[in-house]
N, C-alpha and C positions, 0 to 999 in steps of 0.2 A: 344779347340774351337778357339783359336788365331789362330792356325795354320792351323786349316781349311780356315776360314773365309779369314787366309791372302793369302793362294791358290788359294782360287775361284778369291780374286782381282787379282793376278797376272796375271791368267788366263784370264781376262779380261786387261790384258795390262796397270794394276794400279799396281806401283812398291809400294810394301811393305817388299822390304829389307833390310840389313843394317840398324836396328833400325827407320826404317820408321812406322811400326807398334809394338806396344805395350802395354799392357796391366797391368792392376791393376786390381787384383781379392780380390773381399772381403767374407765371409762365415758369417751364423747367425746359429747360434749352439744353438739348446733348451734342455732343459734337461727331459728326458721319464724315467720314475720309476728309478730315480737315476741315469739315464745313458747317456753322453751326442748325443747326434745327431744332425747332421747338416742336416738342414732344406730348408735353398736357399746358392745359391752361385749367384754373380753378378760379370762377366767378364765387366770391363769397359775398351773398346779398343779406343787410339789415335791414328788416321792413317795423316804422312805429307803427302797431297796431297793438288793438286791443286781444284781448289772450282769447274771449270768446272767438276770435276771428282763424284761430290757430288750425281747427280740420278745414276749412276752406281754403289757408295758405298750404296747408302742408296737401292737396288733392291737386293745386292748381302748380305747386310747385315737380307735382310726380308726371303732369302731362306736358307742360309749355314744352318743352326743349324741343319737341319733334315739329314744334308750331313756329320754332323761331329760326328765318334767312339763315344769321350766319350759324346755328349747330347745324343746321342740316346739311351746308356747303361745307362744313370742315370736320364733322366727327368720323369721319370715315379714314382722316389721314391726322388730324388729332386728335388725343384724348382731353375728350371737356366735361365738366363735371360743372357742379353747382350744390351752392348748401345755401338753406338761409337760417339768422336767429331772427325772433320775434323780440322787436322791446315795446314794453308801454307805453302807451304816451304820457306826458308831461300831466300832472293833476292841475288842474284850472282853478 
């Protein structure tokens, strides 16, 4: 999902390289007749960018998911979600 998500901003001329985006993914794992399975996954992505750039992350962030391999092969049997915050970048 990261790697989609940080595609489509590239593709719109929002650099997400070089550790500019990154993510922390968490998992909630229940247990069904003895057997564990995971249930949601929550991609939480930090993108440095500039704040003017924030209606083009927050438009590109409401369509990827249908554009990225793995949501499309597993949301139908897990719950995936995705948030991002925006930070500044560092002043020069």
């Amino acid at each position: 999902m990261l790697g989609t998500f940080g595609g489509a901003l590239e593709a719109r001329h929002i650099d997400a390289s070089n550790g500019k985006l990154v993510a922390e993914v968490t998992g909630e794992v229940e247990t069904e007749e003895g057997v564990l399975v995971i249930r949601r996954i929550h991609v939480a992505m930090r993108l440095v960018a500039p704040e003017q750039s924030r209606d083009v992350v927050e438009r590109v962030h409401g369509i990827y998911a249908m554009r990225c391999p793995l949501y499309r092969t597993l949301h139908n049997a897990i719950q995936l979600t995705s948030s991002y915050t925006l930070s500044p970048p560092p002043s020069a």
